[in-house]
VONU-702908 format. One line per 2 residues: their letters; for each residue x, y, z of N, C-alpha, C. Coordinates in Angstrom, 1 decimal, decimal comma, padded with zeros to 4 digits. Layout:
BEGIN
a = X Y Z X Y Z X Y Z  ...
This chain:
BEGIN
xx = -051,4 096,9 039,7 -050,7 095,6 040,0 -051,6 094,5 039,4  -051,1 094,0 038,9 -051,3 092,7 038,0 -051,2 091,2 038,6
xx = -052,3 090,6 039,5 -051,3 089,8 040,4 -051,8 088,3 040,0  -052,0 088,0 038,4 -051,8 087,1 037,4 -050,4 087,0 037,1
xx = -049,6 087,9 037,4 -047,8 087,9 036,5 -047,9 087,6 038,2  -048,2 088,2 039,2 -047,2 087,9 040,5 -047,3 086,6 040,9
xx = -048,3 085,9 041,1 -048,8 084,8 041,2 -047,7 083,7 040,0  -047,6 084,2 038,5 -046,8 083,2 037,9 -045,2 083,4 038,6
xx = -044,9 084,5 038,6 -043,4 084,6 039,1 -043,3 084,3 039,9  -044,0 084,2 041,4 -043,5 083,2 042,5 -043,9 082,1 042,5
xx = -044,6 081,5 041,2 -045,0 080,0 041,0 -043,5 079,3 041,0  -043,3 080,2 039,7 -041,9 079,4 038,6 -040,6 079,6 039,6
xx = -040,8 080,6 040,6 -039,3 080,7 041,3 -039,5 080,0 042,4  -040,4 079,5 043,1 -040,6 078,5 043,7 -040,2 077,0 043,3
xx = -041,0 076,8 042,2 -040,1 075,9 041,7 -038,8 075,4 040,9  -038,2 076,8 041,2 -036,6 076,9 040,8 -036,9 076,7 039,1
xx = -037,7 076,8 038,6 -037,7 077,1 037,5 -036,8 078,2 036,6  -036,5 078,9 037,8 -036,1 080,7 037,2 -035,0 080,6 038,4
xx = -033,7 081,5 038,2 -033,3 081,6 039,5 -033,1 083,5 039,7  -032,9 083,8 040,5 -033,2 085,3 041,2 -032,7 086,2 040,6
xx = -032,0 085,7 039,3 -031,4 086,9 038,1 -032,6 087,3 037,4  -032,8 085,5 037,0 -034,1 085,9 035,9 -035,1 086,7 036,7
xx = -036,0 086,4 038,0 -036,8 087,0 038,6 -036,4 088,8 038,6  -035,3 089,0 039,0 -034,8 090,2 038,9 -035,5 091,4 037,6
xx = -035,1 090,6 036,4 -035,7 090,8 034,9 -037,1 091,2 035,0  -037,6 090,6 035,8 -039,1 091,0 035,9 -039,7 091,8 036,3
xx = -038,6 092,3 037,2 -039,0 093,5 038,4 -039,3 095,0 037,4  -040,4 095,7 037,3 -040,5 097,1 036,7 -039,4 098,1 037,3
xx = -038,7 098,5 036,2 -038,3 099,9 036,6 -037,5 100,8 035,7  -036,8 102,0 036,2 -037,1 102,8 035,4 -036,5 102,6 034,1
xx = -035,1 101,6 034,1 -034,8 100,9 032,6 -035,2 100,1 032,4  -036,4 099,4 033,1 -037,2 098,1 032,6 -038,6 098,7 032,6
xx = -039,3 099,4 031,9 -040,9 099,8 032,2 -041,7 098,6 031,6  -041,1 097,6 031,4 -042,3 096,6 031,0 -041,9 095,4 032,1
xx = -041,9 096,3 033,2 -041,2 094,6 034,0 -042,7 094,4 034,4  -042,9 092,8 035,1 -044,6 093,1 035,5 -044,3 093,1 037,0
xx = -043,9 092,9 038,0 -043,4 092,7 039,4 -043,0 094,3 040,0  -043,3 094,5 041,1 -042,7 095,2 041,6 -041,9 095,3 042,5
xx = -040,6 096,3 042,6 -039,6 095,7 043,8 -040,0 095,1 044,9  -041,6 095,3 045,9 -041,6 095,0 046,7 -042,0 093,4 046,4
xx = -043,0 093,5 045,3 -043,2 092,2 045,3 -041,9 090,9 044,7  -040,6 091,5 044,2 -039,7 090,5 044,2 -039,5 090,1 045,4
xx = -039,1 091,2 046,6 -038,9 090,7 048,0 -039,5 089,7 048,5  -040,6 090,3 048,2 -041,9 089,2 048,6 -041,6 087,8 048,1
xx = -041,6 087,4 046,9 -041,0 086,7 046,3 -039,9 086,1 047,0  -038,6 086,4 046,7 -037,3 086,0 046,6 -036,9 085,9 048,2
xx = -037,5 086,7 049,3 -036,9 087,5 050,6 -035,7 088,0 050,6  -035,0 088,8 048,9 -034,0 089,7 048,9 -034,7 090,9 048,5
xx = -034,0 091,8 049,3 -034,0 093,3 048,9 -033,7 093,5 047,3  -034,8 094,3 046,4 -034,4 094,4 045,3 -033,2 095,8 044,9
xx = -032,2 094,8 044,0 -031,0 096,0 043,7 -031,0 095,9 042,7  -030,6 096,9 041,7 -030,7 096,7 040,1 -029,2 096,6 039,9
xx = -029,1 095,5 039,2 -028,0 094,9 039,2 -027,6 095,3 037,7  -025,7 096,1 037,6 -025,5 096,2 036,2 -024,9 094,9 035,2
xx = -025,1 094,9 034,1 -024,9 093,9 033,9 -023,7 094,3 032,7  -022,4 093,6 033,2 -021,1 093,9 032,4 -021,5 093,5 030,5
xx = -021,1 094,3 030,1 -021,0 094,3 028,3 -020,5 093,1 028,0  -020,5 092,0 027,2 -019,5 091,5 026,7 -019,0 091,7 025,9
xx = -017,3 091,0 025,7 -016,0 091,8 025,4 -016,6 091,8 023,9  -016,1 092,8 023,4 -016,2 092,9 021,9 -015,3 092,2 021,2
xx = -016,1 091,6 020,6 -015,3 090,7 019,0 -014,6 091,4 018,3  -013,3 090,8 017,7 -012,6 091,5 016,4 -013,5 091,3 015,1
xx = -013,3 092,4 014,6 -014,0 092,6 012,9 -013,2 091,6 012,4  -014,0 090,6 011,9 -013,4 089,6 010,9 -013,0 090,1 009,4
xx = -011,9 090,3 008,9 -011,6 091,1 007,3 -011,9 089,7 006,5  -012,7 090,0 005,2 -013,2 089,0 004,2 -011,8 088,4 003,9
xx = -011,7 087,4 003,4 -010,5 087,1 002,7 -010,3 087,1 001,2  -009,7 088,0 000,5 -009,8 087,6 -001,0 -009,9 086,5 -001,5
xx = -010,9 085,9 -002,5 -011,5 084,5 -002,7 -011,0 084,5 -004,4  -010,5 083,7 -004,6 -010,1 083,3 -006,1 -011,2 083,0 -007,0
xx = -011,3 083,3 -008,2 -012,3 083,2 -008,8 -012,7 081,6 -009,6  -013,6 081,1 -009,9 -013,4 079,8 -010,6 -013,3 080,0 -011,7
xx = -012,5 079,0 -012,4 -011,7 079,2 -013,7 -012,1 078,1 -014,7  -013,1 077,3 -014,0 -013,5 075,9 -014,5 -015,2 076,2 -014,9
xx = -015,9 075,9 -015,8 -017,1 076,1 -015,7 -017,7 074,8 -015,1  -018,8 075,1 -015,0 -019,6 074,2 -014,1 -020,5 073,7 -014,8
xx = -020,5 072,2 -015,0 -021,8 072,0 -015,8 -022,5 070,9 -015,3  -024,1 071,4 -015,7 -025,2 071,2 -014,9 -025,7 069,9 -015,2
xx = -026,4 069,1 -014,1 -026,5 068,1 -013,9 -027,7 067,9 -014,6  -027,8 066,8 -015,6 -029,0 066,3 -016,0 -030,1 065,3 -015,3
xx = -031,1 065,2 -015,0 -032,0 064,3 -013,9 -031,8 063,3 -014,8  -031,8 062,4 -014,1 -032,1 060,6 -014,7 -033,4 060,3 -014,2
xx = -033,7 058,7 -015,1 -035,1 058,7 -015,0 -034,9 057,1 -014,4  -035,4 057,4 -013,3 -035,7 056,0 -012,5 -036,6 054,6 -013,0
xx = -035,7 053,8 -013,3 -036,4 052,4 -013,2 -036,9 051,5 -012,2  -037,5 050,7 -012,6 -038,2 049,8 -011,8 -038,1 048,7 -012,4
């Protein structure tokens, strides 16, 4: 136990800095092994029972198809610098 990270995460969630999702994120487990908190210490924290909450996918985007782009038919010609007076 690490209780430099516990000490900051009930700093910042006291101060509503974070609210009890983000705290959640913190909590170690077994699809989070770098969480720094542990369930009990979110409780401790939060005074909610820790539940690992799933979190819905969002909807998938349509594949955007390129658009056929017309080619330029005009050449391009390059700008010469001018020389500043004073």
């Amino acid at each position: 136990m690490n209780n430099d990270n516990f000490n900051f995460w009930k700093m910042v969630y006291d101060m509503k800095a974070i609210d009890i999702n983000t705290l959640r994120q913190a909590v170690k487990t077994t699809s989070n092994p770098y969480g720094e908190i542990t369930e009990e210490q979110f409780k401790e924290i939060s005074g909610v029972d820790f539940e690992v909450k799933e979190t819905t996918p969002a909807p998938a985007t349509p594949q955007i198809q390129p658009q056929q782009t017309t080619p330029v038919t005009q050449p391009v010609t390059p700008v010469q610098p001018q020389q500043v007076t004073q």
